[in-house]
PLY file of the C-alpha trace (Angstrom):
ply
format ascii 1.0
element vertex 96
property float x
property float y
property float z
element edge 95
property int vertex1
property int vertex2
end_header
0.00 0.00 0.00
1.27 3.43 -1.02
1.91 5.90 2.00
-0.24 8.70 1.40
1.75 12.34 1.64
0.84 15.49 3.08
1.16 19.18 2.76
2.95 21.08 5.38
2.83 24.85 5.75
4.50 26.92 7.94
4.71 30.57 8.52
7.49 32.02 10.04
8.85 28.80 11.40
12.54 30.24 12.16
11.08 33.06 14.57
12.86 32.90 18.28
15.48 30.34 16.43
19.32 30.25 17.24
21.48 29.91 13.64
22.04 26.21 14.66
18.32 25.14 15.39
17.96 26.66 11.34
19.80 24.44 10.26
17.74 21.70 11.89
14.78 23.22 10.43
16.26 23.08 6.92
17.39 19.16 7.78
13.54 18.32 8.66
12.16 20.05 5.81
14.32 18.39 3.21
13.26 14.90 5.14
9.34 15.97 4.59
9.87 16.99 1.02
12.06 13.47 0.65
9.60 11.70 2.05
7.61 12.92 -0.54
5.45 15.44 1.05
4.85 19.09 -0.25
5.96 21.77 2.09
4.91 25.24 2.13
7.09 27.99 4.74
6.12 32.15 4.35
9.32 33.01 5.50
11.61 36.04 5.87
15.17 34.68 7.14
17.54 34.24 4.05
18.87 31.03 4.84
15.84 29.78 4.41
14.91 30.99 1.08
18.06 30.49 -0.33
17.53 26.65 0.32
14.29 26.14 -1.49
13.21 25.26 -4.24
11.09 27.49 -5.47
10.20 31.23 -4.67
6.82 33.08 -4.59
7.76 36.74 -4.21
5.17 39.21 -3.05
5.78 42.66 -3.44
6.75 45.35 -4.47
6.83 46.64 -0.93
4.80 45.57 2.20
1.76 45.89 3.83
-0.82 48.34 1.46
2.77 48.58 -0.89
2.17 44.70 -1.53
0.22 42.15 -2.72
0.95 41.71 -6.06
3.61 38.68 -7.20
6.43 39.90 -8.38
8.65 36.94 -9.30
8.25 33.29 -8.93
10.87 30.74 -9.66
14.04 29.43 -8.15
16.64 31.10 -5.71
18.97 31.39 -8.06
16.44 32.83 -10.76
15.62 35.61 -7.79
18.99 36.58 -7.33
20.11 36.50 -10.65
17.55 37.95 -12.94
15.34 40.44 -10.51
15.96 43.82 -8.84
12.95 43.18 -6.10
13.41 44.18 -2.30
13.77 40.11 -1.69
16.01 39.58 -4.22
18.37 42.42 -2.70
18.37 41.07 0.46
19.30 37.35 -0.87
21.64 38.52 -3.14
23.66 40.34 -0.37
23.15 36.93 1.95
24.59 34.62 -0.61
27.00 36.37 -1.87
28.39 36.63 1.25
0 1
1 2
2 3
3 4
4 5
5 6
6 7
7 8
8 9
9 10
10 11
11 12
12 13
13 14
14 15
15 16
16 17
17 18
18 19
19 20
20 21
21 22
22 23
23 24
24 25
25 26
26 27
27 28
28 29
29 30
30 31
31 32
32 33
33 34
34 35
35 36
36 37
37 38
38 39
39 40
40 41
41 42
42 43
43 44
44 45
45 46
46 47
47 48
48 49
49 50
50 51
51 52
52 53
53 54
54 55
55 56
56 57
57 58
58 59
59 60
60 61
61 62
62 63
63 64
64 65
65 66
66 67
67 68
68 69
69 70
70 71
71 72
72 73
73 74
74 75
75 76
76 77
77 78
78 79
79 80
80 81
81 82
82 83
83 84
84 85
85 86
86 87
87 88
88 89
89 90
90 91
91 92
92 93
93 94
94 95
């Protein structure tokens, strides 16, 4: 019998986290997604984007400023090929 997979979705789940207990995170969340399950995080922290797979970028600004998507694709797509506020911000962490 096939094991039936889930979606997961988390907002904000690196809040109150030390840098080490990130990297946990990231560990579980590559376990769930090998496992076969889909896994949704609304996050902020950079070291989490810049593992996923895929980006959903809201923008261009927040709160009444936002709203609209202004990229989707991968990391490495955002930091590349975009001038958003996001893909400032990860294109400073990783290059770093």
């Amino acid at each position: 019998m096939a094991e039936k997979s889930s979606t997961y979705i988390l907002d904000e789940p690196t809040t109150g986290l030390h840098l080490a207990d990130v990297d946990k995170l990231l560990a579980l969340l590559d376990r769930l997604v090998d496992d076969g399950n889909s896994v949704i995080v609304i996050e902020h922290h950079q070291a989490v984007m810049a593992h996923a797979d895929w980006i959903i970028d809201l923008g261009p600004g927040g709160g009444h400023d936002g709203g609209e998507i202004v990229f989707t694709g991968t990391p490495a797509e955002l930091v590349t090929g975009r001038d958003t506020l996001t893909a400032r911000h990860l294109r400073d962490y990783v290059g770093s």
